[in-house]
C-alpha positions in Angstrom: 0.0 0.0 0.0 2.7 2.4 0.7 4.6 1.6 -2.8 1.4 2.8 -4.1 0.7 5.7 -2.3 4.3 7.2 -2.8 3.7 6.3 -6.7 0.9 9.0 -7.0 2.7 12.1 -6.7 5.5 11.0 -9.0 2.6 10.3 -11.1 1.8 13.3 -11.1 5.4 15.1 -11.1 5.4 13.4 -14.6 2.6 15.1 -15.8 3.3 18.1 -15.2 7.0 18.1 -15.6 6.0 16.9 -19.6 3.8 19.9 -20.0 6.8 21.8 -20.7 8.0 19.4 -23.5 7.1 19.3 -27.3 5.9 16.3 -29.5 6.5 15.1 -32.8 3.6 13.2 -34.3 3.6 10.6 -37.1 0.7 8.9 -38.8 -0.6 5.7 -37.4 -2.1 3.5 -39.5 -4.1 5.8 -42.3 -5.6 9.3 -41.0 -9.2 9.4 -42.2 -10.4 12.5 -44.6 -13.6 13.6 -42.4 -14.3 14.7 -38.8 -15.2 10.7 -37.6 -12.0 9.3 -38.8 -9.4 12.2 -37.8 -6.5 11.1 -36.4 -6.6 12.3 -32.8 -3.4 13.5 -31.5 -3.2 13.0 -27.8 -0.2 13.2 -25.1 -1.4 15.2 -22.2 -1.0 18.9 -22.9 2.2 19.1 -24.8 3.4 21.4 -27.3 3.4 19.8 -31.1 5.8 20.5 -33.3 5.5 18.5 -36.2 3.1 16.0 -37.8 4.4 13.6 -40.7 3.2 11.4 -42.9 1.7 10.0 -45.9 -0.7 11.4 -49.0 -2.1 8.6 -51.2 -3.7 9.4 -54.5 -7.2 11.4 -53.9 -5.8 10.9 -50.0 -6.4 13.2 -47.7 -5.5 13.3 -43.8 -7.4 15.0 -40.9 -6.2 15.6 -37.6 -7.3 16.5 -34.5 -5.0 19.3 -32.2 -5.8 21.7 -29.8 -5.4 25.7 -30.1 -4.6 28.0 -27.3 -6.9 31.2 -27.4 -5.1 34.4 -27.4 -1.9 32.5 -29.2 -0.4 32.3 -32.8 -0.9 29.6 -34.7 0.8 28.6 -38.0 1.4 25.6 -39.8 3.9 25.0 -43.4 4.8 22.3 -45.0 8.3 20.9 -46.2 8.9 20.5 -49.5 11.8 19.6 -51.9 12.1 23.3 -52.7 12.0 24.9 -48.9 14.6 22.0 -48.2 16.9 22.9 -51.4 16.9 18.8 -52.3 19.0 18.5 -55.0 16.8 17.8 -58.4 18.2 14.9 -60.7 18.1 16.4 -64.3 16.3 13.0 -65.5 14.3 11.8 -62.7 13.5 15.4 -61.2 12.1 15.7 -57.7 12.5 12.5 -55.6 9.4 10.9 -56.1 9.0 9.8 -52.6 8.2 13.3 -51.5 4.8 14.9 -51.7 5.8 17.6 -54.1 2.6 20.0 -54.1 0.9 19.8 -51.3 -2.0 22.4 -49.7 -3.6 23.3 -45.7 -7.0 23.7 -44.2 -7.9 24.6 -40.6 -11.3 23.7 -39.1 -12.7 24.6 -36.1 -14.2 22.1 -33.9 -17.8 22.0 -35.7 -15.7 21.1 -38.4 -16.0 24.8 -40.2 -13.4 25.9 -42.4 -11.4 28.7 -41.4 -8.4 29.8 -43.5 -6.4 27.4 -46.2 -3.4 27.3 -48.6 -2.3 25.8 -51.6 0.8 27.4 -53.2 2.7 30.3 -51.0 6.0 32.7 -51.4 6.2 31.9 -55.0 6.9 27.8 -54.8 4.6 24.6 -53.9 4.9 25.1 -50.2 1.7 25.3 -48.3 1.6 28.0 -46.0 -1.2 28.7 -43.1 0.4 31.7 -41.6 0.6 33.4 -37.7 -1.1 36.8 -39.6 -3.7 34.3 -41.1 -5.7 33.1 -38.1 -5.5 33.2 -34.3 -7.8 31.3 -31.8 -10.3 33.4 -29.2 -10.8 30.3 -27.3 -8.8 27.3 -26.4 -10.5 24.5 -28.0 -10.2 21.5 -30.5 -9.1 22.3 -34.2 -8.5 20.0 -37.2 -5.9 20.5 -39.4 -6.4 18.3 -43.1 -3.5 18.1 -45.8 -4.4 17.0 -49.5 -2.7 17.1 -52.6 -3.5 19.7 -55.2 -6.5 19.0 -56.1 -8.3 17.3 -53.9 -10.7 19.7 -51.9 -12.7 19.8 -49.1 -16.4 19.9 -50.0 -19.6 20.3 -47.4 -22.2 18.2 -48.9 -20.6 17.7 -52.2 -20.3 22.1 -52.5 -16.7 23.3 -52.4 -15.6 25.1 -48.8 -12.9 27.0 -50.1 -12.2 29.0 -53.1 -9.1 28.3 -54.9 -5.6 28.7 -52.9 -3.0 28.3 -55.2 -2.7 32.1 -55.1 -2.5 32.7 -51.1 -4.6 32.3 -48.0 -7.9 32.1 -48.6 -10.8 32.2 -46.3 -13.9 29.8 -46.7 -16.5 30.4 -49.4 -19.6 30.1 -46.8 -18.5 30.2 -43.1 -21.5 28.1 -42.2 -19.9 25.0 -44.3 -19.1 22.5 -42.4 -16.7 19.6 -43.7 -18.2 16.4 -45.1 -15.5 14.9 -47.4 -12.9 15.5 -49.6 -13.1 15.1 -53.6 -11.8 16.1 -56.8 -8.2 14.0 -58.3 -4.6 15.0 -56.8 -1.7 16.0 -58.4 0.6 14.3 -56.9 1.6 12.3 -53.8 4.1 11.3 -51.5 5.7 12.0 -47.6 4.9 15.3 -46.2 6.5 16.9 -43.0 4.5 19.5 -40.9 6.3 22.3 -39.0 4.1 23.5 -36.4 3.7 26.5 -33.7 1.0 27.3 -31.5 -0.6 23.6 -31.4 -0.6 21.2 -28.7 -1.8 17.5 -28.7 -4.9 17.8 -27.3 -5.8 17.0 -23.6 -5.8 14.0 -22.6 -9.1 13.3 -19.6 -7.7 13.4 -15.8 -10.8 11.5 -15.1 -8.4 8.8 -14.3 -6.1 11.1 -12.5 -8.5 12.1 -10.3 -9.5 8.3 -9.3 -5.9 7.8 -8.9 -5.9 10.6 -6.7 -9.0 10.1 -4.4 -8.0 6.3 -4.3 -4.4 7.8 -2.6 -6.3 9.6 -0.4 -8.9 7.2 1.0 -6.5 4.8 1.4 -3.9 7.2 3.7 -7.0 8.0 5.4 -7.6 4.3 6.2 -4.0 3.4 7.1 -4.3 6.6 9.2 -7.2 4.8 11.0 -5.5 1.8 11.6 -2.5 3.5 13.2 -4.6 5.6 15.6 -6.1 2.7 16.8 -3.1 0.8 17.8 
């Protein structure tokens, strides 16, 4: 019982000790293209700097972060041209990279807020700090596609095209359904990240572990008293 008791607050030293830290996330297993089958990024309330992973043809991947309100957010992808990979005059960019890849935020409800396509004159796709910035803390999605393939509400397109800059959603009301259209291209992707955290994990189970200690100090407390 003591062993046990002693564990709780280094339990929780842990926790709050990694609040301070920052995350790198990569896809498990396939993220899905609509708010059901986002890929929920959870580890407690740590910073994330960086999702990775893979775009299919007519893929696209959905994830679930959390947004601080009051704080910048932004969100770029890496690309063969941002990371100067040398071009072979035959084959041309490594195939294994997603070459022209584009951004959406969503807000919880699943509302598009801002997205990019093409950005500072390359194939980079660019949600910018100046772009967006939460009120509220609160659960966002961020989705990643090829050219191409769009988010739609319904079957209607949410955004208007990107490829020129940010762009802000054609009806604020539309909410995500799917994705559709035909990619470009596909391929890795890299997400650089600042602003997001993983989002919250529940301290339901904190709190049990907590009110367990505490009964059971208050029993062994008991015990003592009556001896």
């Amino acid at each position: 019982m003591k062993k046990f008791i002693t564990a709780i607050p280094m339990l929780l030293t842990v926790f709050y000790a990694g609040q301070a830290q920052a995350v790198t996330f990569a896809e498990s297993s396939e993220a899905g293209d609509n708010l059901n089958t986002a890929q929920v990024i959870s580890s407690g309330t740590f910073s994330l700097d960086s999702i990775s992973g893979t775009l299919f043809d007519n893929d696209a991947d959905l994830f679930q972060i959390s947004l601080t309100g009051g704080q910048t957010f932004s969100a770029t992808t890496r690309n063969a041209q941002t990371d100067q990979i040398p071009t072979d005059d035959l084959l041309g960019i490594p195939t294994e990279l997603a070459t022209d890849p584009q951004l959406f935020l969503f807000d919880s409800a699943g509302r598009g807020l801002y997205a990019n396509d093409d950005s500072f004159g390359s194939l980079q796709a660019t949600l910018s700090s100046s772009g967006f910035s939460p009120v509220e803390d609160g659960i966002y999605y961020l989705a990643i596609s090829s050219s191409g393939y769009n988010p739609v509400s319904n079957g209607a397109s949410i955004f208007p095209n990107a490829i020129d800059g940010e762009v802000l959603p054609s009806n604020t009301n539309s909410v995500l359904t799917d994705f559709a259209g035909t990619s470009a291209t596909n391929g890795r992707y890299e997400i650089a990240l600042s602003g997001a955290k993983a989002v919250p994990e529940p301290t339901s189970i904190l709190g049990i572990l907590s009110l367990s200690a505490w009964g059971a100090a208050r029993k062994m407390k008991k015990k003592s008293s009556k001896r």
